[in-house]
C-alpha positions in Angstrom: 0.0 0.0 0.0 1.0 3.5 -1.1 0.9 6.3 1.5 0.5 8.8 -0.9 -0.2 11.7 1.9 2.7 10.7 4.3 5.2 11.1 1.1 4.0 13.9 -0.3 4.4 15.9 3.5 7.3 13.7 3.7 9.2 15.5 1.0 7.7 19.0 2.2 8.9 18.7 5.3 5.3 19.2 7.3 5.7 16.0 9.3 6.7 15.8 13.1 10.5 16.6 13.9 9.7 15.9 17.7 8.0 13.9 19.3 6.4 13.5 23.0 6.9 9.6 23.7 5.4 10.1 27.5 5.0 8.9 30.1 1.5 9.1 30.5 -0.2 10.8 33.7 2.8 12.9 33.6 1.8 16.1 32.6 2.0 15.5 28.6 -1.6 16.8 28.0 -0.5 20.4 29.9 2.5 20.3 27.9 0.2 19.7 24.9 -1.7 22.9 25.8 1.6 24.7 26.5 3.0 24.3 23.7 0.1 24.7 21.6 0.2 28.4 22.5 3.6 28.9 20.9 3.0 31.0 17.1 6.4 28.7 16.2 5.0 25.1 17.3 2.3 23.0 15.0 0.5 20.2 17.1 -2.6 18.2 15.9 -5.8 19.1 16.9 -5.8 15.5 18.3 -3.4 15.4 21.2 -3.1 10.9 20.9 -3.0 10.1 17.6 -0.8 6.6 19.0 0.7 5.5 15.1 3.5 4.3 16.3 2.3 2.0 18.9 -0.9 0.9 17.0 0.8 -2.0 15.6 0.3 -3.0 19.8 -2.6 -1.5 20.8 -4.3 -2.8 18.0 -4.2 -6.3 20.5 -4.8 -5.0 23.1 -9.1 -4.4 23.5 -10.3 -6.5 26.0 -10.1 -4.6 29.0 -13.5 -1.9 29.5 -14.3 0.4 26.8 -10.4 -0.7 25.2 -11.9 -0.9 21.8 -13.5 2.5 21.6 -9.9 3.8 23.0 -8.4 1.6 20.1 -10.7 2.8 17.5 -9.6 6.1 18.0 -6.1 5.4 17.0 -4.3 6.3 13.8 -3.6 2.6 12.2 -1.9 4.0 8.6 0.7 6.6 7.7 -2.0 8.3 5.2 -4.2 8.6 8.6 -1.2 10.1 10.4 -0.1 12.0 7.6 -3.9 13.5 7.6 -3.6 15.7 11.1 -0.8 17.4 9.4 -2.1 18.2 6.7 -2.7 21.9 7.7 1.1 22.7 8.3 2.1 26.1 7.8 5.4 27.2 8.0 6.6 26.2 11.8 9.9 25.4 13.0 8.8 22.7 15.1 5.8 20.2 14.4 5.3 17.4 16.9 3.7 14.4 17.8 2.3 14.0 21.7 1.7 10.3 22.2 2.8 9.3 26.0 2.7 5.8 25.5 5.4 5.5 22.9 7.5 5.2 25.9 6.4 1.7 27.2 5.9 0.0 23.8 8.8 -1.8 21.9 9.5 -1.1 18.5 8.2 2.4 19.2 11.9 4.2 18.7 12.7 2.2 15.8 9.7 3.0 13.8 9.6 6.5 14.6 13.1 6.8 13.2 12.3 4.7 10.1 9.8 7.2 9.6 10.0 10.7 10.8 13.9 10.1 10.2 17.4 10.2 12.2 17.5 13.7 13.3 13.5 13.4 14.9 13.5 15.0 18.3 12.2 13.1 21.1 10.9 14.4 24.6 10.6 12.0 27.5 8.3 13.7 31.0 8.7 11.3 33.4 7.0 11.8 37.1 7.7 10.1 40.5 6.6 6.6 39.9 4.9 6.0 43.1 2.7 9.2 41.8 2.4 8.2 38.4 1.0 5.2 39.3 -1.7 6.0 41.4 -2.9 8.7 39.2 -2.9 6.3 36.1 -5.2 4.0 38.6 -7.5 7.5 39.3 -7.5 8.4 35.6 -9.6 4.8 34.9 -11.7 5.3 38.3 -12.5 8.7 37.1 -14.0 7.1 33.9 -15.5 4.6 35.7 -13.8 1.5 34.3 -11.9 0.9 37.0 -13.7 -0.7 39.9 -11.4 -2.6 42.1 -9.6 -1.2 45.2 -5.8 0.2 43.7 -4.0 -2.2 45.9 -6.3 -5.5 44.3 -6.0 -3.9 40.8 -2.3 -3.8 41.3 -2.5 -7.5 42.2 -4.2 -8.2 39.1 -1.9 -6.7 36.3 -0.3 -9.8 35.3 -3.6 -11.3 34.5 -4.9 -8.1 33.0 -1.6 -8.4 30.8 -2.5 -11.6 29.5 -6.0 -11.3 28.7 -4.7 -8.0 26.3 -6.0 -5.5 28.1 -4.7 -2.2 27.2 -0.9 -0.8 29.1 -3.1 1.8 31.0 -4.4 -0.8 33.2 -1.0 -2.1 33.9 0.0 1.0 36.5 3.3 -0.5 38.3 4.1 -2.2 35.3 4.2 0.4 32.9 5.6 2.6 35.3 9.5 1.2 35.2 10.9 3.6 33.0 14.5 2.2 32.7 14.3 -0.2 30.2 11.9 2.1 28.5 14.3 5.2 28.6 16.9 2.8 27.1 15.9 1.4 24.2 14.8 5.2 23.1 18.5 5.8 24.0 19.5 2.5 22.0 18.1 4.2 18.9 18.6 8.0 19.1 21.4 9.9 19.8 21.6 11.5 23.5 21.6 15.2 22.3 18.4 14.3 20.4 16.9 13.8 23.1 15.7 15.5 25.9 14.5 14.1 29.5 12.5 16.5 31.9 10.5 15.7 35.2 7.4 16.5 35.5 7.8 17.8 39.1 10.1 20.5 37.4 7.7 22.1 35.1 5.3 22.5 38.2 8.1 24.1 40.8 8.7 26.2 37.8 6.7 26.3 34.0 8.2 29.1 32.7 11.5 28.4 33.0 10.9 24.6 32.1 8.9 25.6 29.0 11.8 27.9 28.0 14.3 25.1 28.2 12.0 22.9 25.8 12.2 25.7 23.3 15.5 26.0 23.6 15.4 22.1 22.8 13.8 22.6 20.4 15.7 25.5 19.0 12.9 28.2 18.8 12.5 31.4 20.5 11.4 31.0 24.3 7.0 30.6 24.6 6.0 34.3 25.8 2.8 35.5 26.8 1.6 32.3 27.7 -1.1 30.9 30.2 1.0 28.7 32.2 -1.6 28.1 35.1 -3.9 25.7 33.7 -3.3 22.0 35.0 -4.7 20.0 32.6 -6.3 16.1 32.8 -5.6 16.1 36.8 -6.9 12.9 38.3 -9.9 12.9 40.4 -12.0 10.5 41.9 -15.3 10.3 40.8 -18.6 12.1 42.1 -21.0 9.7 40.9 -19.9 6.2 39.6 -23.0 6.0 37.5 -21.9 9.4 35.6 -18.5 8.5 35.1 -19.3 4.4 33.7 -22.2 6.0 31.2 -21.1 9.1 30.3 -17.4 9.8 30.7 -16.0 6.3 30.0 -15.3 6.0 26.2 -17.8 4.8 24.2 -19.8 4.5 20.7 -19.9 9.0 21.0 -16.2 8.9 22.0 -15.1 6.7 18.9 -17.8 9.0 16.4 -16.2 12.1 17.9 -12.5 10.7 17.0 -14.1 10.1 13.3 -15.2 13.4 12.9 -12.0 15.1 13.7 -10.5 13.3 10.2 -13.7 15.0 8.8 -15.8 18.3 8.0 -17.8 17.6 10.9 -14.6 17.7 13.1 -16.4 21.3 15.0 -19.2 18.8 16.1 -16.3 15.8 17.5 -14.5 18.7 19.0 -17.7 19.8 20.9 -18.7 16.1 21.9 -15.4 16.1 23.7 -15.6 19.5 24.8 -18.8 18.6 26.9 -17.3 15.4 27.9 -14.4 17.2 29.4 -16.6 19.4 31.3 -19.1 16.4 32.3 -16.2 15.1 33.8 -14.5 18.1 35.7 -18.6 18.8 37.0 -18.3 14.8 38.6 -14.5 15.0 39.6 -14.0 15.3 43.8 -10.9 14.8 45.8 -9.2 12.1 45.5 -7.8 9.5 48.6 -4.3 9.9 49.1 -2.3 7.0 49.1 -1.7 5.1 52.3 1.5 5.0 54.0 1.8 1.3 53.7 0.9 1.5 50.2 3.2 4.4 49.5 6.2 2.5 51.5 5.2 -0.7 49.2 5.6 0.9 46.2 8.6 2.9 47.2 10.7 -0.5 47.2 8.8 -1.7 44.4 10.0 1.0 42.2 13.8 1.5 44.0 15.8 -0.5 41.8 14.4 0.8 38.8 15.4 4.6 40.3 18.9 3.6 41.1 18.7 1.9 37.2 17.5 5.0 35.7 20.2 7.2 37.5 23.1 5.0 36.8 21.3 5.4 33.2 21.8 9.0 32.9 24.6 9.8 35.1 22.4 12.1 37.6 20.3 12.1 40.5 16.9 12.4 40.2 
């Protein structure tokens, strides 16, 4: 098959020269929204698009509401090429897709395809945090219904019956090996590893060091106090399993955006967004024992990741 669209923005130079590979819950969608603001910067109108990793999440369905998720996803170059179709004349165009990070094969095809010199950004977050949002993202949607200690107990299974990596929240959250095999592929200077924790002590001064990365002039005038996607716990169950947990209107929304009707799928989201800040509360914090649990779960990986890149994080 032909990808007539990818070549042809191929050879004009209007497809991504950086990329966002994740990890997810860890601020990518406010970085999304960031950068989105800069007059230099071209991002989709779709934050996800996920071609890179759809050759796995296309196997992966079986957990709740994983196929509408999957459906969603860009499964060709021509349907990847299509969100950039509307490329003006920007120094940067990128690609925001936070599970990259976790999927094999991930760096290799984005360098077969966007090419050598491809940019790539990696947001990580402290993993005991990570992981327990990732768990209140699903419980905000109301797919998730089991305790977050019992759901970690039941990853492995969830694994094996193909659910999709978001359910898999300590699993997916041992960055090592992932930040390796990026690092296996691309050169170091090409790529760029930031904490999440940073750009909330200080956005202005982490956003300005992303231009810089990216070698455009520093973001100015910017809104830089809108957190975006925080993780909540849920109001009402009922709300969040019926009307906030993707569905048949979430996967007709995602087909609209690749057509003229893409105003309507951009205000089916828009209200679905708001439906579910109306229903979100506080969340529980995370129990000592649990958080002491998951602190020498996730040690070795730390001291991995360090020894990695020669720093302390």
């Amino acid at each position: 098959m032909i990808d007539k669209t990818f070549d042809r923005l191929k050879l004009l130079g209007k497809l991504p020269n950086f990329v966002v590979v994740g990890a997810p819950k860890s601020g990518t969608t406010s970085l999304y929204h960031y950068l989105s603001q800069h007059s230099d910067i071209y991002l989709p109108v779709k934050k996800e698009l996920h071609y890179f990793s759809s050759h796995r999440l296309i196997q992966l369905t079986q957990g709740p509401s994983d196929r509408y998720v999957v459906e969603s996803i860009c499964k060709t170059l021509d349907a990847y090429a299509a969100y950039y179709e509307a490329v003006g004349s920007p120094n940067a165009i990128g690609d925001i897709s936070p599970f990259y990070l976790y999927h094999e094969g991930c760096a290799e095809r984005i360098y077969k395809e966007l090419g050598a010199k491809t940019r790539i950004i990696i947001l990580l977050r402290h993993p005991i945090e990570k992981a327990y949002s990732q768990y209140m993202h699903l419980v905000a949607e109301g797919r998730e219904t089991l305790s977050f200690d019992a759901a970690i107990e039941q990853e492995a299974q969830r694994k094996s019956k193909k659910w999709l990596d978001i359910w898999l929240y300590t699993q997916s959250t041992f960055y090592a090996p992932q930040v390796e095999r990026f690092l296996s592929v691309f050169p170091r200077e090409q790529i760029f590893i930031c904490l999440l924790e940073d750009m909330q002590r200080d956005p202005k001064q982490f956003l300005q060091e992303v231009c810089e990365f990216l070698d455009i002039l520093h973001l100015e005038s910017s809104n830089l106090s809108t957190v975006y996607n925080r993780s909540s716990a849920p109001r009402s169950k009922w709300v969040a399993r019926y009307f906030v947990a993707p569905g048949p209107l979430y996967a007709l929304a995602n087909k609209m955006r690749r057509t003229r009707l893409r105003r309507l799928g951009g205000l089916i989201f828009a209200m679905r967004r708001r439906l579910k800040a109306w229903n979100a509360c506080q969340k529980e914090p995370l129990s000592p024992e649990m958080r002491e649990r998951l602190e020498q779960l996730f040690r070795p990986d730390i001291d991995a990741l360090e020894s990695l890149l020669g720093c302390k994080l």
